[in-house]
C-alpha positions as CSV (number, residue, x, y, z in Angstrom):
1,X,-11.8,-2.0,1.6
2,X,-9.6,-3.9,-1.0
3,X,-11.3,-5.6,-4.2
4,X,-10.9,-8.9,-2.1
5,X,-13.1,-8.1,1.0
6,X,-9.8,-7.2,3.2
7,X,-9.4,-4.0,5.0
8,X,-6.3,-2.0,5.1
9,X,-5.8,-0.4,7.7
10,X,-2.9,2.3,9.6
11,X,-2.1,2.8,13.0
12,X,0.1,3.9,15.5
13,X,1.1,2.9,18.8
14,X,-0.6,4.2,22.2
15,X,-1.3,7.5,22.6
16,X,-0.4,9.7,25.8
17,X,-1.7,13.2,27.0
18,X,1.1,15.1,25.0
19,X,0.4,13.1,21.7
20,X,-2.8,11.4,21.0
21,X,-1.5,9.6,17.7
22,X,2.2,9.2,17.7
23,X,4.6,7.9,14.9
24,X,5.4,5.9,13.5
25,X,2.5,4.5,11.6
26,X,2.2,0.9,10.2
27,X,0.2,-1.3,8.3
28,X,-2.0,-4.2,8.5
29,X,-4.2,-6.5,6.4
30,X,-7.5,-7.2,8.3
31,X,-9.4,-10.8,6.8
32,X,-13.1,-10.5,8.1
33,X,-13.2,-14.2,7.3
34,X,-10.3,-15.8,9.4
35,X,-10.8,-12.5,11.4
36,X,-6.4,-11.9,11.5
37,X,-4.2,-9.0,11.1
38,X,-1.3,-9.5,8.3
39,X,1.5,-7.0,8.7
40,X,1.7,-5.4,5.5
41,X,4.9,-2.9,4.2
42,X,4.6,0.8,4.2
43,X,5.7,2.5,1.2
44,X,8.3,3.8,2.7
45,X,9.5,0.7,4.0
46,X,8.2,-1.3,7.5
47,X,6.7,1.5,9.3
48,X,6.2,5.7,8.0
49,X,7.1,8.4,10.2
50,X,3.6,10.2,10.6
51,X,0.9,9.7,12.5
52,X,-2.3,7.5,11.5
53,X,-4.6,10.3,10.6
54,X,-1.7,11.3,8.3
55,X,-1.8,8.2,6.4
56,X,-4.3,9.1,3.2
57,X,-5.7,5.8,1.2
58,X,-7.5,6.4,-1.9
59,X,-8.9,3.3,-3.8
60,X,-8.8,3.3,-7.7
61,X,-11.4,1.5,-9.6
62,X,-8.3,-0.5,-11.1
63,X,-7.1,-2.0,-7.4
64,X,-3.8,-0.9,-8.0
């Protein structure tokens, strides 16, 4: 949860059989207010090659 009351959240496209949680992963802003999704940038760009459960968030007391 950002300092804001927005959720950040990663995920990846459907899974299949082979690959429950495929790349590439990407990024969106959640408002629980207007309940909408804003795409948000990955640090690597649009989208990061790795899976969701790859994508470790850790938030600082600073909000940075």
């Amino acid at each position: 949860m950002l300092v804001d009351g927005h959720v950040l959240c990663a995920v990846s496209p459907g899974s299949d059989v082979g690959q429950p949680l495929p790349s590439p992963t990407t990024f969106y802003e959640f408002d629980p207010v207007t309940q909408t999704y804003t795409p948000e940038p990955a640090p690597n760009g649009a989208s990061d090659p790795i899976a969701s459960y790859q994508a470790i968030m850790l938030a600082l007391p600073t909000a940075r």
